[in-house]
Legacy VTK file of the C-alpha trace (Angstrom):
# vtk DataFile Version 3.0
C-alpha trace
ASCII
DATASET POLYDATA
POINTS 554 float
84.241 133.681 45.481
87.454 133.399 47.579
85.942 134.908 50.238
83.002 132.407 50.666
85.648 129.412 49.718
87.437 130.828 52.644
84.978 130.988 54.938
83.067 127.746 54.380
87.051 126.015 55.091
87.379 127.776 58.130
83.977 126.008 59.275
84.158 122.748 58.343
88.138 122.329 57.397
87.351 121.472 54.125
84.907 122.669 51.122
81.776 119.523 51.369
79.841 119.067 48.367
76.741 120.422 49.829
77.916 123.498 50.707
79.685 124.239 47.165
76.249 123.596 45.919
74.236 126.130 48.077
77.525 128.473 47.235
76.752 127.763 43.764
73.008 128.704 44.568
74.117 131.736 46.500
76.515 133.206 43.720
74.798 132.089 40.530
78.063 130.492 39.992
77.454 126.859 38.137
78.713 124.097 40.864
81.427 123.088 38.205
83.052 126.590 37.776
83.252 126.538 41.793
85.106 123.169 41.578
87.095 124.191 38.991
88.843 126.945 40.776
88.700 125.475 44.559
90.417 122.509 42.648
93.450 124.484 41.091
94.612 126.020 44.387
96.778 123.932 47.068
94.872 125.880 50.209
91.380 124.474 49.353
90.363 120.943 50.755
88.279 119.525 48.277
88.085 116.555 51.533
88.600 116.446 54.960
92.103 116.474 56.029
93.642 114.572 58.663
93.883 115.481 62.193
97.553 116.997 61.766
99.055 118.121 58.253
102.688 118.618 57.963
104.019 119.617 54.804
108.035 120.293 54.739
109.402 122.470 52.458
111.346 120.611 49.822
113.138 123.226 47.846
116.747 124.398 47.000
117.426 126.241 50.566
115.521 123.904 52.532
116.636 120.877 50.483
120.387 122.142 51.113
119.671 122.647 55.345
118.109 119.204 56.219
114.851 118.877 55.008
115.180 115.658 53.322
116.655 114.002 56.691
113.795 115.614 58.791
111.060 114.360 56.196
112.179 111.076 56.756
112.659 111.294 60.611
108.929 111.968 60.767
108.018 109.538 58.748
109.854 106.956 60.777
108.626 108.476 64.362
104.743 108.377 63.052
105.479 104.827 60.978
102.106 103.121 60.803
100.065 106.310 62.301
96.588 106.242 60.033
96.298 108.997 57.369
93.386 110.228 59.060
95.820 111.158 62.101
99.005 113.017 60.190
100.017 112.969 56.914
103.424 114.193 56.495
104.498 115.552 52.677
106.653 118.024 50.582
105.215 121.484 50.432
106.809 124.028 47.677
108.785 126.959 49.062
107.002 128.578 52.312
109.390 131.606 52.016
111.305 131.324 54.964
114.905 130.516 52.844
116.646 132.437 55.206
115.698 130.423 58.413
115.309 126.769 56.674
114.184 124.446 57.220
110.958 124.856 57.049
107.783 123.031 57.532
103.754 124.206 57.791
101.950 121.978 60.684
98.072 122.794 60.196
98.803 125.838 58.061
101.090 127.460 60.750
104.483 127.763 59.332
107.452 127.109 61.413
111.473 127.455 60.642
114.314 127.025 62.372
113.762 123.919 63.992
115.023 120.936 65.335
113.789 117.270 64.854
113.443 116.742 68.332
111.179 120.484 68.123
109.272 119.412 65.278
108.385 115.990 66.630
106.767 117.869 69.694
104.670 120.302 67.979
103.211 117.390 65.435
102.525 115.246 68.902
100.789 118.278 70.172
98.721 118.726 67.455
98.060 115.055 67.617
96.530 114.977 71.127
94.974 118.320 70.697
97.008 120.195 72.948
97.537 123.347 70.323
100.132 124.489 68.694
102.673 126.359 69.808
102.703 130.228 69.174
105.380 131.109 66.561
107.250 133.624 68.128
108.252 137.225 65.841
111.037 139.441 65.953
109.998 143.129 65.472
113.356 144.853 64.817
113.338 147.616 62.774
116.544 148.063 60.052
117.885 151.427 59.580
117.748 151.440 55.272
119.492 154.005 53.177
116.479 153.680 50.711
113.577 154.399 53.520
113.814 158.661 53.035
111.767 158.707 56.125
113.175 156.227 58.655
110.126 154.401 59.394
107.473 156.570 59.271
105.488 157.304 56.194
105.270 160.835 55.568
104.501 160.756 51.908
106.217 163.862 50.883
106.314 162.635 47.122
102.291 162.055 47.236
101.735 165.315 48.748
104.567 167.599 46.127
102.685 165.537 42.657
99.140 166.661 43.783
100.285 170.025 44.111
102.083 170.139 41.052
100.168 167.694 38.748
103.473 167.252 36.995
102.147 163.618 35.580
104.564 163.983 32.373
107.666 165.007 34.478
107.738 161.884 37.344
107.390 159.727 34.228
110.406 161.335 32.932
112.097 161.049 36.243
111.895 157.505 36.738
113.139 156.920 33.636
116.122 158.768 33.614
116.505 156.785 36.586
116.770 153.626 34.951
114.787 152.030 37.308
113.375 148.638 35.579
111.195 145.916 37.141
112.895 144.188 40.271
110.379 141.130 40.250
112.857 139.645 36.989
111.593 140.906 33.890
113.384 144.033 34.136
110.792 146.644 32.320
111.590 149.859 32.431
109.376 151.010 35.444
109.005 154.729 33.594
107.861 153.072 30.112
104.962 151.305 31.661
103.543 153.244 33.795
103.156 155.789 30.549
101.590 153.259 28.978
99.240 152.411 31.324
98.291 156.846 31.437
98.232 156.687 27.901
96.052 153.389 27.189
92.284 154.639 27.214
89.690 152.710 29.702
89.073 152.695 33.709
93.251 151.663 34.987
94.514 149.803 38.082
97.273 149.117 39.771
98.201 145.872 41.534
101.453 145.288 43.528
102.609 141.490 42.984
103.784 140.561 46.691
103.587 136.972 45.450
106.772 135.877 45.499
107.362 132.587 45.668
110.055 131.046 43.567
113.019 129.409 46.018
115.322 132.104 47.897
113.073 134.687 46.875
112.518 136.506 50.351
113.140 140.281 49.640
109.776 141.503 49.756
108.733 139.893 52.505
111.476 142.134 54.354
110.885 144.779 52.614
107.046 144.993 53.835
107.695 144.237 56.956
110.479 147.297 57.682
109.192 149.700 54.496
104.935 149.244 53.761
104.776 152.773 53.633
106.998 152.957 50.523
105.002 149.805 49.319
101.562 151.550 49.607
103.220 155.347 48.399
104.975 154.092 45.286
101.383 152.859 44.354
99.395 155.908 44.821
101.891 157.942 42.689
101.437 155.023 40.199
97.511 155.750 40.629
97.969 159.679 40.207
100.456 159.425 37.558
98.198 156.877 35.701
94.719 157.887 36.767
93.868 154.686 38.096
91.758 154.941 41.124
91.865 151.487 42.546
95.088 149.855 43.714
95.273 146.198 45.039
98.006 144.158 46.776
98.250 140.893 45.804
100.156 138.275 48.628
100.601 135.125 48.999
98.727 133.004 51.688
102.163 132.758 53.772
102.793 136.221 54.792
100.277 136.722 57.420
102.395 139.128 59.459
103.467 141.070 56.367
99.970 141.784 55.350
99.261 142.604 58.984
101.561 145.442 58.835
100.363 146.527 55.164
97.119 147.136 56.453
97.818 148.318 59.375
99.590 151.340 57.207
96.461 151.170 54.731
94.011 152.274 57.349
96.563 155.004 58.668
96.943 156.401 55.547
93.052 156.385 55.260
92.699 157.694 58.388
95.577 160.829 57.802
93.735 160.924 53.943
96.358 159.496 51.889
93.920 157.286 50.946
90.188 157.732 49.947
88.230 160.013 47.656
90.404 163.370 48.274
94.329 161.948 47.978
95.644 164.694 50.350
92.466 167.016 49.587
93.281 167.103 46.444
90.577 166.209 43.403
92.320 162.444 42.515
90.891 159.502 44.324
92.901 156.262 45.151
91.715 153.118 46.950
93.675 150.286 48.213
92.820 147.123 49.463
94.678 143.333 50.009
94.025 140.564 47.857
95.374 137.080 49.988
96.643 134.453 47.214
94.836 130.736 47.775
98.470 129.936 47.201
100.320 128.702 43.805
104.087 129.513 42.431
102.374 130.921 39.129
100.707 133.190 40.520
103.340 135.254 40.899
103.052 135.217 36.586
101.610 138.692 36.055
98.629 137.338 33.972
97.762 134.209 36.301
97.904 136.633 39.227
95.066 138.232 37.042
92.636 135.879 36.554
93.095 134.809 40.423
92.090 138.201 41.557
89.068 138.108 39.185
87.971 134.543 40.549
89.307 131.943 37.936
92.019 129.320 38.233
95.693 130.825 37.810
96.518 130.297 34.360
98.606 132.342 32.112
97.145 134.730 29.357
98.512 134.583 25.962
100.056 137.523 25.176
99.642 140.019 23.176
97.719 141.801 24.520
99.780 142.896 27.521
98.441 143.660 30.857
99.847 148.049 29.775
96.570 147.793 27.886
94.318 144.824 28.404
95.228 143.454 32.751
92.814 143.224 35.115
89.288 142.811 33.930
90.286 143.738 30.142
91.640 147.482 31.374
94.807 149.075 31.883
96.798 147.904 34.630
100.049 148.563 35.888
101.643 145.627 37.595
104.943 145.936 39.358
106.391 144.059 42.366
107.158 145.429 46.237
110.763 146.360 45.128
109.867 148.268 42.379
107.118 150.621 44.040
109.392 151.283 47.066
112.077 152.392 45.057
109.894 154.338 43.035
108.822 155.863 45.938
112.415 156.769 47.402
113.298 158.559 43.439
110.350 160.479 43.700
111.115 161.731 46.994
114.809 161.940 46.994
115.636 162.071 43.296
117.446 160.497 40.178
121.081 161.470 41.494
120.637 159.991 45.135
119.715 156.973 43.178
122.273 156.526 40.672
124.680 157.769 43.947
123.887 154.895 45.730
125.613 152.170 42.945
129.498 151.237 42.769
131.527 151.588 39.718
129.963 153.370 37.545
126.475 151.026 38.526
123.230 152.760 39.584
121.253 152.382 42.507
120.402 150.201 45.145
119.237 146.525 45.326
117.438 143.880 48.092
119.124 140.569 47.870
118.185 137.214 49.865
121.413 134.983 50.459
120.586 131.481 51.709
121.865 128.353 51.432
125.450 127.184 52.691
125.822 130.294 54.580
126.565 131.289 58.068
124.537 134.306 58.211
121.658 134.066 56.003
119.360 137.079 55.467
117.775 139.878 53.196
120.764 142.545 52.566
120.301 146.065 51.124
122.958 146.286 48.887
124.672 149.021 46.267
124.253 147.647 43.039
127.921 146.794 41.668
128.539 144.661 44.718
130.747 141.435 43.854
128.871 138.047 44.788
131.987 137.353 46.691
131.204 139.846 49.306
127.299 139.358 49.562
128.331 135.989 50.453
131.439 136.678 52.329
130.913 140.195 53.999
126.921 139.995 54.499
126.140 136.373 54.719
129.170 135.770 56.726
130.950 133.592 54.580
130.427 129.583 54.113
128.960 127.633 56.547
131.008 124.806 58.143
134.432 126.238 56.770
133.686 124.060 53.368
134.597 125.752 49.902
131.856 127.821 47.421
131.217 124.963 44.610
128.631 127.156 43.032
125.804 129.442 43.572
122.628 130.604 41.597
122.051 134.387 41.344
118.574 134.153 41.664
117.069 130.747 42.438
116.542 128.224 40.242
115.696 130.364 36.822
119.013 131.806 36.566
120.494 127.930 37.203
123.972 127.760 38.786
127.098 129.707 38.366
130.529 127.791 39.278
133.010 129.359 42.919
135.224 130.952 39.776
132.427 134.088 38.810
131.844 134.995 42.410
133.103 138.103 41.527
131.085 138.985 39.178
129.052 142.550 39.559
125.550 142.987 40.752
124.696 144.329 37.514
122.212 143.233 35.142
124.226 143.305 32.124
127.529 141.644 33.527
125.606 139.262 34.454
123.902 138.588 31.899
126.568 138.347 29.448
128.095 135.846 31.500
124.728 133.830 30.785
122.409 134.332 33.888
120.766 137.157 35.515
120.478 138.828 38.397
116.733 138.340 38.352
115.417 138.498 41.785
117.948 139.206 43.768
117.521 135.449 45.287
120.965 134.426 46.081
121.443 130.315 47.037
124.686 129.380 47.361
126.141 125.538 48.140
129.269 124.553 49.161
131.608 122.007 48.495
130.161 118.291 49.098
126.841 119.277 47.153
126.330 117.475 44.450
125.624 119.966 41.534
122.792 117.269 39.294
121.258 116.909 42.517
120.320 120.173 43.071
119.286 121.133 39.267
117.065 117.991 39.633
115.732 120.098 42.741
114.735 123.090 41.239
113.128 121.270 37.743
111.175 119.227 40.379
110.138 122.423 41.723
108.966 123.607 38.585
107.223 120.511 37.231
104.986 120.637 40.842
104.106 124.129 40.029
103.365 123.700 36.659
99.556 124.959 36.396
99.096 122.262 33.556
97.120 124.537 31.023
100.085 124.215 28.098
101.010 120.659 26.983
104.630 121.658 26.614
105.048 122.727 30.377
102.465 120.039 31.418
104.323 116.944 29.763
108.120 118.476 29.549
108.709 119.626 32.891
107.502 115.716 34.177
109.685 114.057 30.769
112.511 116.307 32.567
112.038 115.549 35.724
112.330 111.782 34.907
114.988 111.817 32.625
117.175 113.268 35.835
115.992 110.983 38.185
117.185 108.299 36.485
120.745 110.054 35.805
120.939 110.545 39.437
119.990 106.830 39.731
122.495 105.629 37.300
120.455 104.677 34.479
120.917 106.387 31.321
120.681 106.067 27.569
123.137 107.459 24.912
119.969 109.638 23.506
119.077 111.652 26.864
121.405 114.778 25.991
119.115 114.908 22.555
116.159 113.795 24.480
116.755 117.124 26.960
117.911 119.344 23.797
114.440 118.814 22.040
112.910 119.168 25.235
114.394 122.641 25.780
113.727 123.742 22.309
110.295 123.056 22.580
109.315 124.202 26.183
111.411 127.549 25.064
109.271 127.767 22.019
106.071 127.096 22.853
105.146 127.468 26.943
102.423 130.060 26.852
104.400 131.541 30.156
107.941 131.956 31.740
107.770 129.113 33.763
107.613 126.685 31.105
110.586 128.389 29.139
112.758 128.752 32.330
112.268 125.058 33.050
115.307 124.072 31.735
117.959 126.292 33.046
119.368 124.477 36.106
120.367 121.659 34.358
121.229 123.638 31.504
123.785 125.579 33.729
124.792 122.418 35.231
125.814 120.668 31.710
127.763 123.965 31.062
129.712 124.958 34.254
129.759 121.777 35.729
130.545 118.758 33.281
132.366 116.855 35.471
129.788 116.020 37.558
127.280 114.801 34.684
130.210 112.546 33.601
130.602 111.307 36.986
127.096 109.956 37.420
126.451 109.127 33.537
129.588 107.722 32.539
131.514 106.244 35.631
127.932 105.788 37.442
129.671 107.172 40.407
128.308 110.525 42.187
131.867 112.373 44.015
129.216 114.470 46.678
128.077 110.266 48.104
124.589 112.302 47.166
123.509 109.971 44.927
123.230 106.141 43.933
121.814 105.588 47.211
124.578 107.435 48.892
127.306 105.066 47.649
130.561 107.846 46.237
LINES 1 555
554 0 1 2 3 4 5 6 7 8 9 10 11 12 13 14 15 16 17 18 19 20 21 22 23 24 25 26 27 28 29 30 31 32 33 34 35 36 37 38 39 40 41 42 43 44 45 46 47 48 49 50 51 52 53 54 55 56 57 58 59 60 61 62 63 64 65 66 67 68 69 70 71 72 73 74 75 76 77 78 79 80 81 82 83 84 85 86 87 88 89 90 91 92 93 94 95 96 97 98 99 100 101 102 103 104 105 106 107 108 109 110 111 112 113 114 115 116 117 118 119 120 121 122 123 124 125 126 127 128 129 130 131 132 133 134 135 136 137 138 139 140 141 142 143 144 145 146 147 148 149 150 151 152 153 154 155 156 157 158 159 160 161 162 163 164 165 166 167 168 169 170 171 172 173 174 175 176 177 178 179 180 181 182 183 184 185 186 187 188 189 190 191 192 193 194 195 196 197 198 199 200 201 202 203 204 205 206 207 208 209 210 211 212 213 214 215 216 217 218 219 220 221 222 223 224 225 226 227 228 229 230 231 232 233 234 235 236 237 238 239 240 241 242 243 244 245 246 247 248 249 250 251 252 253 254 255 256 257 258 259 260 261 262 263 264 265 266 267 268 269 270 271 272 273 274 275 276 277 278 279 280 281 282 283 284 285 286 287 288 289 290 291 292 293 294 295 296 297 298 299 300 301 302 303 304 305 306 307 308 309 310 311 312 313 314 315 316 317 318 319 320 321 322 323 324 325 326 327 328 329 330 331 332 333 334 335 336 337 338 339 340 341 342 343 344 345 346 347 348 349 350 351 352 353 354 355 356 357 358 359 360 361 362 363 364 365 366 367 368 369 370 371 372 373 374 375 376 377 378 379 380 381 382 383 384 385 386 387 388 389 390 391 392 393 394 395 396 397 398 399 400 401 402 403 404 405 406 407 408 409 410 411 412 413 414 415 416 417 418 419 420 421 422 423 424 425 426 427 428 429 430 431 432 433 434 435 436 437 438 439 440 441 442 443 444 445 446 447 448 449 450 451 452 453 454 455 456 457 458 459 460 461 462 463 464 465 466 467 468 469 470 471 472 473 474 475 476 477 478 479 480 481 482 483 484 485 486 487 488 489 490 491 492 493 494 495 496 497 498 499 500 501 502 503 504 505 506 507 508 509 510 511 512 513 514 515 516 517 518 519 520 521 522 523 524 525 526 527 528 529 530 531 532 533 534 535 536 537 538 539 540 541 542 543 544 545 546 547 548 549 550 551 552 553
C-alpha cells in the first residue's frame, strides 16, 4: 500500500479522493482502511500543500542552537504571505542534532544554516527557481570496530556456513554480553535463541528508525559501516533460520539507504545474498522498507504493523515479537548498533570485545554529543568513558566558554543529569543506579544560561506530538503535561500541580500500552530532582534566572 500511497504523492503532491478510491478499487482495500493509514503518517498529504513547506525542527538540539529565533524570523520575513504560498511550522527531530539547526523546505532537509541562507532557499522555492542541492561529505572514519576497514568481506558469514555451529555463535554473543543498543538493553544472544527456537517461518528486521532527539548514531554508522549492518543480519538469518531480512528507515535518511543498498546489491551480486548464502544450502533475502515517517515507529511493535500496511500503533504485549513479530511469526528485531557489533564479535571474537572497554567495562559504544558543544558529532567510544571527556575531549568542550549546567545521557527519556555526575562511567549499570541510563547513546548537553523547566517542557512537548493516540493515558496525559508546564513556565500555577503531575506519572507508568507513554514523564521528573531551584524560581518567586521565560523578563 505504501508503495502506491507513494507514488500517487509524487504525481499529484498530495493523495485526492479520487485516486484513494480507484486505489481502493485496485487493492481490494476498503477506501476507509486507505484513509486510515495515509491519515496516521506525517509524509502523506491528505490535501494539497502550499507552494513551499518549511517545517523547522523544534527539538532539544535544535531548540538549544536557534531554532526558535529562526522560526520566528521567517515568520516575520513572509508576514501576510497566503498559506497557499509557504507555510512555515515545527517539524519533530529530522536527525541532523549534530549540525542544528535544522529545517525541511519541500521535503529536502537542510542544517547548518543561516537566517539570511534559509530566507534564500524558501524565496527560491517561492518563485520556482529550485532548490538548492544539499551538498554531502563522503569521508570515510577509520573505526576500531569495522574488522575490515571499509570493505565488506564477510569472513564471519562465510566461517558459520562452513561450520553450521548455530548453538556455538549463540553462545558467543552471549558471553559477550552484548545487549540491545537501541535502549532496551536485551541480551542480543537470548533473543536471537529464541527466535531459532520459536517454531513458524522467522524474520529479521533491523530498526534504522531512530528518531528520538540526539539520537544520530546509526545514521553514521550506515553511512561508514553498511556492510556490518547487512552481515550482522544474515548471521541473525543463519543462526535463526529466517530467510527474509528487512531494513526498516526512516523517511530522512535518503543517503544512508543509498549506501545500504548499494552494499545489498553487491552482496547479491558476490552471493552473500540470494538463494545459496555463499553456495551454501541457507537462503537469505534482504530488502529496505522506507518509514512514511513517525517517532513511534521506532517502537518495535508499531514498526510492525507499519511494515505490514497498518497505522503505527503499539501491540500489547505478551506476546513478544521472539515469538509472535512480523505477520504473527518469529522475528528478531534489533537496531543498526546491535547487528554491527554482532558482526565485529563474530568475526573478531568475545576477548577483542570485552578488550576494547575501560575499567573493568566491556566493549565499545557509538555516542551522538550535541547541544552546547563546540564540536558536535557521532564518537566511537570505549565503554567506561567519563561524560566529562565525551564532552570535553570529543565534543571539544562547551561552546561559548559558558559552564555544563546539565546534560541528558540519552535524549529526553533518560531526562537531565546536573554538571556534578559528568563523571560518571559509560556503563549501563553506573548509570543506572544513579537514576538514568545510558540508553541510546544520545548525548545533549546545555550550558549555563539554559533554563532547565524550559527544556523538560521541550522534550514532553516532543512526546505529546508523537504520541500515536491509540492509549487514553498517553493520548490525554502527555497533552494534561504538556499544559500543566506551560503554564509553570508562564507563571501561573496552583498549589495542586506537583499532585496533579504525581498522578499523572503513576498512571501513564501504569497503564501506556508502550514506552513512550511511560517515559513521558522523565524530563521533568529529573528536573524536580536535580534541579529544584529552578522549579522554585518560576513557581514560587515567578521569576525564571536563564531570562528564558515569563516573556524573557529574569
Amino acid at each position: 500500500m505504501f508503495e502506491e500511497l507513494r507514488a500517487v504523492q509524487r504525481q499529484f503532491g498530495y493523495l485526492p479522493a479520487d485516486q484513494l478510491h480507484a486505489l481502493s478499487a485496485k487493492l481490494k482495500i476498503p477506501v476507509s482502511q486507505i484513509h486510515a493509514v495515509a491519515s496516521f503518517y506525517p509524509h502523506f498529504n491528505l490535501s494539497p500543500p502550499p507552494k513551499v513547506d518549511v517545517r523547522i525542527c523544534a527539538d532539544m538540539s535544535c531548540h538549544l542552537r536557534g531554532a526558535c529565533e529562526l522560526r520566528e524570523d521567517l515568520k516575520r520575513a513572509f508576514q501576510g504571505a497566503p498559506e497557499s504560498e509557504i507555510t512555515i511550522r515545527d517539524a519533530s527531530c529530522l536527525g541532523r542534532c549534530d549540525s542544528a539547526p535544522a529545517l525541511s523546505v519541500n521535503d529536502t532537509i537542510y542544517s547548518s544554516v543561516s537566517r539570511e541562507e534559509t530566507l534564500e532557499i524558501a524565496r527560491a522555492a517561492i518563485n520556482g527557481r529550485g532548490l538548492p542541492r544539499v551538498l554531502v561529505s563522503r569521508v570515510r572514519a577509520i573505526l576500531s570496530t569495522d574488522p575490515y576497514k571499509g570493505a565488506g568481506e564477510y569472513a564471519a558469514v562465510r566461517r558459520l556456513v562452513g561450520s553450521q555451529d548455530f548453538l556455538g555463535t549463540i553462545a558467543t554473543l552471549k558471553a559477550s554480553g552484548l545487549k540491545g543498543l537501541g535502549g532496551a538493553g536485551f541480551p542480543t544472544g537470548n533473543k536471537w535463541e529464541i527466535v531459532r527456537n520459536a517454531p513458524g517461518r522467522k524474520y529479521i528486521v533491523c530498526n534504522a528508525d531512530e528518531s528520538e532527539p540526539g539520537t544520530i548514531k546509526d545514521r553514521f554508522i550506515m553511512e561508514q559501516m553498511p556492510h556490518l549492518v547487512i552481515e550482522g543480519m544474515i548471521l541473525a538469518g543463519l543462526v535463526t533460520g529466517a530467510k527474509t531480512g528487512i531494513i526498516y528507515i526512516r523517511h530522512e535518511y535518503e543517503e544512508q539507504k543509498e549506501a545500504l543498498q548499494h552494499e545489498i546489491d553487491r552482496c547479491y551480486a558476490i552471493g552473500v545474498l540470494g538463494p545459496k548464502v555463499m553456495g551454501g544450502q541457507s537462503a537469505f533475502d534482504l530488502s529496505i522498507f522506507v518509514s512514511p515517517g513517525g517517532y513511534i515507529c521506532g517502537e518495535e511493535s508499531a514498526l510492525l504493523e507499519a511494515i505490514e500496511g497498518r497505522r503505527a500503533e503499539p501491540r500489547n504485549k505478551p506476546p513478544f515479537p521472539g515469538t509472535n513479530g512480523l505477520y504473527n511469526m518469529p522475528t528478531v528485531i534489533n537496531n543498526v548498533e546491535t547487528f554491527t557489533f554482532a558482526a565485529a564479535i563474530l568475526v573478531r571474537g568475545v576477548d577483542w570485545f570485552k578488550a576494547q572497554g575501560l575499567n573493568g567495562i566491556a566493549g565499545l559504544k557509538f555516542v551522538g554529543v550535541s547541544g552546547d558543544v563546540e564540536g558536535p558529532g557521532v564518537f566511537e567510544v570505549p565503554m567506561g568513558t567519563s561524560y566529562s571527556d565525551l564532552i570535553y575531549r570529543y565534543a571539544k568542550g562547551i561552546s561559548g566558554n559558558r559552564q555544563l549546567l546539565g546534560f541528558a545521557p540519552s535524549g529526553p527519556s533518560s531526562g537531565f543529569l546536573p554538571a556534578k555526575m559528568v563523571t560518571l562511567p559509560l556503563d549501563f549499570n553506573a548509570v543506572a543506579a544513579a537514576g538514568s541510563m545510558v540508553g541510546s547513546g544520545a548525548i545533549v548537553v546545555c550550558a549555563e544560561g539554559r533554563c532547565m523547566l524550559d527544556m523538560a517542557l521541550n522534550a514532553v512537548r516532543f512526546y505529546r506530538n508523537e504520541s500515536c493516540g491509540k492509549c487514553v493515558p498517553c493520548r490525554v496525559g502527555s497533552q494534561k503535561m504538556v499544559s500543566l508546564l506551560t503554564d509553570w513556565t508562564n507563571g501561573k500555577s496552583s498549589a495542586s500541580d506537583r499532585q496533579t503531575l504525581d498522578d499523572l506519572t503513576q498512571a501513564m507508568r501504569m497503564t501506556s500500552i508502550c514506552g513512550l507513554g511511560q517515559i513521558v514523564h522523565a524530563p521533568i521528573a529529573s528536573v524536580l530532582k536535580h534541579f529544584p531551584d529552578v522549579i522554585e524560581d518560576h513557581l514560587e518567586r515567578r521569576r525564571c534566572s536563564a531570562g528564558v521565560c515569563f516573556q524573557g523578563q529574569a
